[in-house]
Rosetta silent file (secondary structure, phi, psi, omega in degrees, C-alpha in Angstrom):
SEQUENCE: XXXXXXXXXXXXXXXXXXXXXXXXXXXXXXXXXXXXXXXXXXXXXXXXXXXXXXXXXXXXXXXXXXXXXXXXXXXXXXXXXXXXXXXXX
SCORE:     score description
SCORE:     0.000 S_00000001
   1 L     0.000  133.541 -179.485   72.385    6.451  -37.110 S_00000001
   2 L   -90.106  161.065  172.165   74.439    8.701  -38.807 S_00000001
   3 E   -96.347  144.098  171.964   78.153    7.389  -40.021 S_00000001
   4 L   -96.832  -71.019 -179.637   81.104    9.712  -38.634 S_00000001
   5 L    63.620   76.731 -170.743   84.217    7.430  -39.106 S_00000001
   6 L  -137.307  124.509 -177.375   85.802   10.522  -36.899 S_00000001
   7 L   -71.682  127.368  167.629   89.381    9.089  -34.952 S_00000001
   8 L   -94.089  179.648  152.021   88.756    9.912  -31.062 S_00000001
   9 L  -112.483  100.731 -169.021   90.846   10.106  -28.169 S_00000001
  10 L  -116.374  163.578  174.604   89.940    7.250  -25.717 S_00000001
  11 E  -110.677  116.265 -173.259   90.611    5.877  -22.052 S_00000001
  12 E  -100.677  111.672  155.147   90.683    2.205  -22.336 S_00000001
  13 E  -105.072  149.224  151.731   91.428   -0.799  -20.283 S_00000001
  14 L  -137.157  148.983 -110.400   93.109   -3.729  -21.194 S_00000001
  15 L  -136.581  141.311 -170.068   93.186   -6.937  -20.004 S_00000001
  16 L  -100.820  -23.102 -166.391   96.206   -9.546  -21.244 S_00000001
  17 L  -103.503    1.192 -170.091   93.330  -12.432  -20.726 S_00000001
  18 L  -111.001  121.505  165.795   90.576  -10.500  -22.390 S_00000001
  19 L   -68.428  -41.262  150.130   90.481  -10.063  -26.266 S_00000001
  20 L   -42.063  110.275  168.809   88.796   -6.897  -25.921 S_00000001
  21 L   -57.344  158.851  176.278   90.037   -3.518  -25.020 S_00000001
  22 E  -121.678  115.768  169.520   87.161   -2.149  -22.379 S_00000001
  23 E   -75.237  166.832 -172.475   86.306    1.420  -23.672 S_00000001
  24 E  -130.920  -88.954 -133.638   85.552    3.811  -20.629 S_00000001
  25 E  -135.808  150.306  131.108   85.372    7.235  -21.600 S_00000001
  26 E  -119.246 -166.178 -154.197   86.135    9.556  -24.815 S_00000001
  27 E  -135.515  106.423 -175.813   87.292   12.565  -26.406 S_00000001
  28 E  -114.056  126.090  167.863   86.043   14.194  -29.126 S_00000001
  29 E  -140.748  121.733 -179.323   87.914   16.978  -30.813 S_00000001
  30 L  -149.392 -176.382 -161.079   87.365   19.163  -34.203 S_00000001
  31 L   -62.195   -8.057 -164.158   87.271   22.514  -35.131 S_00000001
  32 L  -104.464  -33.286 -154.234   83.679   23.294  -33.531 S_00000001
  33 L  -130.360  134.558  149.701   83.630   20.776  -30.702 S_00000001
  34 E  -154.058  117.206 -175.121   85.526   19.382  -27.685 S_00000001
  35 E  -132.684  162.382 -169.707   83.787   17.349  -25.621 S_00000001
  36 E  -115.099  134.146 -164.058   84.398   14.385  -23.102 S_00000001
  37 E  -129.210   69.880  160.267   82.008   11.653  -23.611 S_00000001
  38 E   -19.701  124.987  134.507   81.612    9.071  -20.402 S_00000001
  39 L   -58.619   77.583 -165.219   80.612    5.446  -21.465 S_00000001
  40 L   -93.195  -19.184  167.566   77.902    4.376  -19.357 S_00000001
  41 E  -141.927  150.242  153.609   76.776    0.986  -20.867 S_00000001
  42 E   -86.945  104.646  176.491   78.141   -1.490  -23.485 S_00000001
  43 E   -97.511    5.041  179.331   75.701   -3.261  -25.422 S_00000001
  44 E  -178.959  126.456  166.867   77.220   -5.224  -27.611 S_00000001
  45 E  -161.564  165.668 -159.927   80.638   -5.986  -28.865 S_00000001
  46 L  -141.801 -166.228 -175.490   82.363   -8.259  -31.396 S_00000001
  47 L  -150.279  154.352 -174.189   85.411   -8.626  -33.456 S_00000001
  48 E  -162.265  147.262 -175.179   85.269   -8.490  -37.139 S_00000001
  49 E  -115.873  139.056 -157.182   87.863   -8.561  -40.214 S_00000001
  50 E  -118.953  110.976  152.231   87.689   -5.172  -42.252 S_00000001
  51 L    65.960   41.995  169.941   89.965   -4.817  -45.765 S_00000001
  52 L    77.469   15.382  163.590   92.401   -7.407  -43.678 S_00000001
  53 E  -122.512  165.193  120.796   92.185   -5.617  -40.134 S_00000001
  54 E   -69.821  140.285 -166.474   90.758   -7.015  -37.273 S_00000001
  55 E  -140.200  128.416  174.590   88.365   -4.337  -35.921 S_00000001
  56 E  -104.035  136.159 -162.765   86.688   -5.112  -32.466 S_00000001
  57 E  -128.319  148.634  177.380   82.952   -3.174  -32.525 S_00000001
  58 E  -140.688  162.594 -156.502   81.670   -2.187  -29.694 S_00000001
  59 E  -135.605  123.628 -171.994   77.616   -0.638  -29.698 S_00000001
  60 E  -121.807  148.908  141.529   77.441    2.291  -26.442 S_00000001
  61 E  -119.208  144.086  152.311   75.184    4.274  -24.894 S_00000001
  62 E  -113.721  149.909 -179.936   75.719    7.560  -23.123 S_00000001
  63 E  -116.394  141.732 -157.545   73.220    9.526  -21.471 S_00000001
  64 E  -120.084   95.253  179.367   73.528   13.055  -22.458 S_00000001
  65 L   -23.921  -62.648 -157.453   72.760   15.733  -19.637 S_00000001
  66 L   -73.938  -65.389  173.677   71.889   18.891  -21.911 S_00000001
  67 L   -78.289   -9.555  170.554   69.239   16.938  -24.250 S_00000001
  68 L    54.011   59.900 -178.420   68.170   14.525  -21.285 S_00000001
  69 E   167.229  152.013 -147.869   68.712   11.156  -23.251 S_00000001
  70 E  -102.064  119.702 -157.644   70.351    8.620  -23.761 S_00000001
  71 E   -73.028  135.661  175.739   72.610    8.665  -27.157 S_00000001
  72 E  -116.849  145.257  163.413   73.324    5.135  -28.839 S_00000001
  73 E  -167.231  157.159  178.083   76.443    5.191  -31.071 S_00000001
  74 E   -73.531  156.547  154.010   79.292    2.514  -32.343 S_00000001
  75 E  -122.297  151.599  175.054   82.469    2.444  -31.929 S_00000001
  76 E  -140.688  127.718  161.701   85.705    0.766  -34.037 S_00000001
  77 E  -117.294  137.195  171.622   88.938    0.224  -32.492 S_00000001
  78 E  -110.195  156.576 -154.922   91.198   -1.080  -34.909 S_00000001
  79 L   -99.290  -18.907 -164.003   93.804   -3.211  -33.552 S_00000001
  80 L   -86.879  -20.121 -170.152   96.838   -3.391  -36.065 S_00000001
  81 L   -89.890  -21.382 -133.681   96.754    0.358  -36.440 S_00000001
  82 L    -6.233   90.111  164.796   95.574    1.363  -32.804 S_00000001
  83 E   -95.739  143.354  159.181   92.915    3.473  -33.906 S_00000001
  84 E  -126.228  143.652 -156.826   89.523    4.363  -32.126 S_00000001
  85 L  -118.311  166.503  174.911   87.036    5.204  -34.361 S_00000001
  86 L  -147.475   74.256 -175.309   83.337    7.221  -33.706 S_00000001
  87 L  -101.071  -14.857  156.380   82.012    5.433  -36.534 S_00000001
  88 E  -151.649  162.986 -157.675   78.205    5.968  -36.062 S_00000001
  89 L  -109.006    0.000    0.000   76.047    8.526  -34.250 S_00000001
């Protein structure tokens, strides 16, 4: 996996009884690429303290239409900042 560390744009729910945000779907935008990136499974996710954040990790898959497979990559939302992160690919 490559690391990215690249700030998305995501759709999120959250839950007041749940410590976790639930990622759904995201947004990737730079100068080459903007693409919308559907969240089809969660495979893992945790909470973790980073330099004195709390960072909630969450480990996705998407299945990716064009290449016909399914893409594993990380995610970091940090919570004190609310930041979402694309941190590896």
């Amino acid at each position: 996996m490559k690391v990215l560390n690249m700030p998305v744009d995501m759709v999120a729910i959250f839950d007041l009884n749940n410590d976790y945000p639930i990622p759904l779907k995201f947004r990737i935008k730079s100068k080459d690429l903007n693409k919308h990136i559907k969240i089809d499974k969660i495979r893992d996710s945790r909470q973790e303290m980073k330099a004195g954040h709390r960072i909630c990790i969450f480990r996705c898959e998407s299945y990716d239409k064009d290449k016909d497979m399914i893409i594993p990559y990380e995610i970091h939302y940090e919570r004190e900042d609310d930041v979402w992160l694309l941190y590896k690919i």
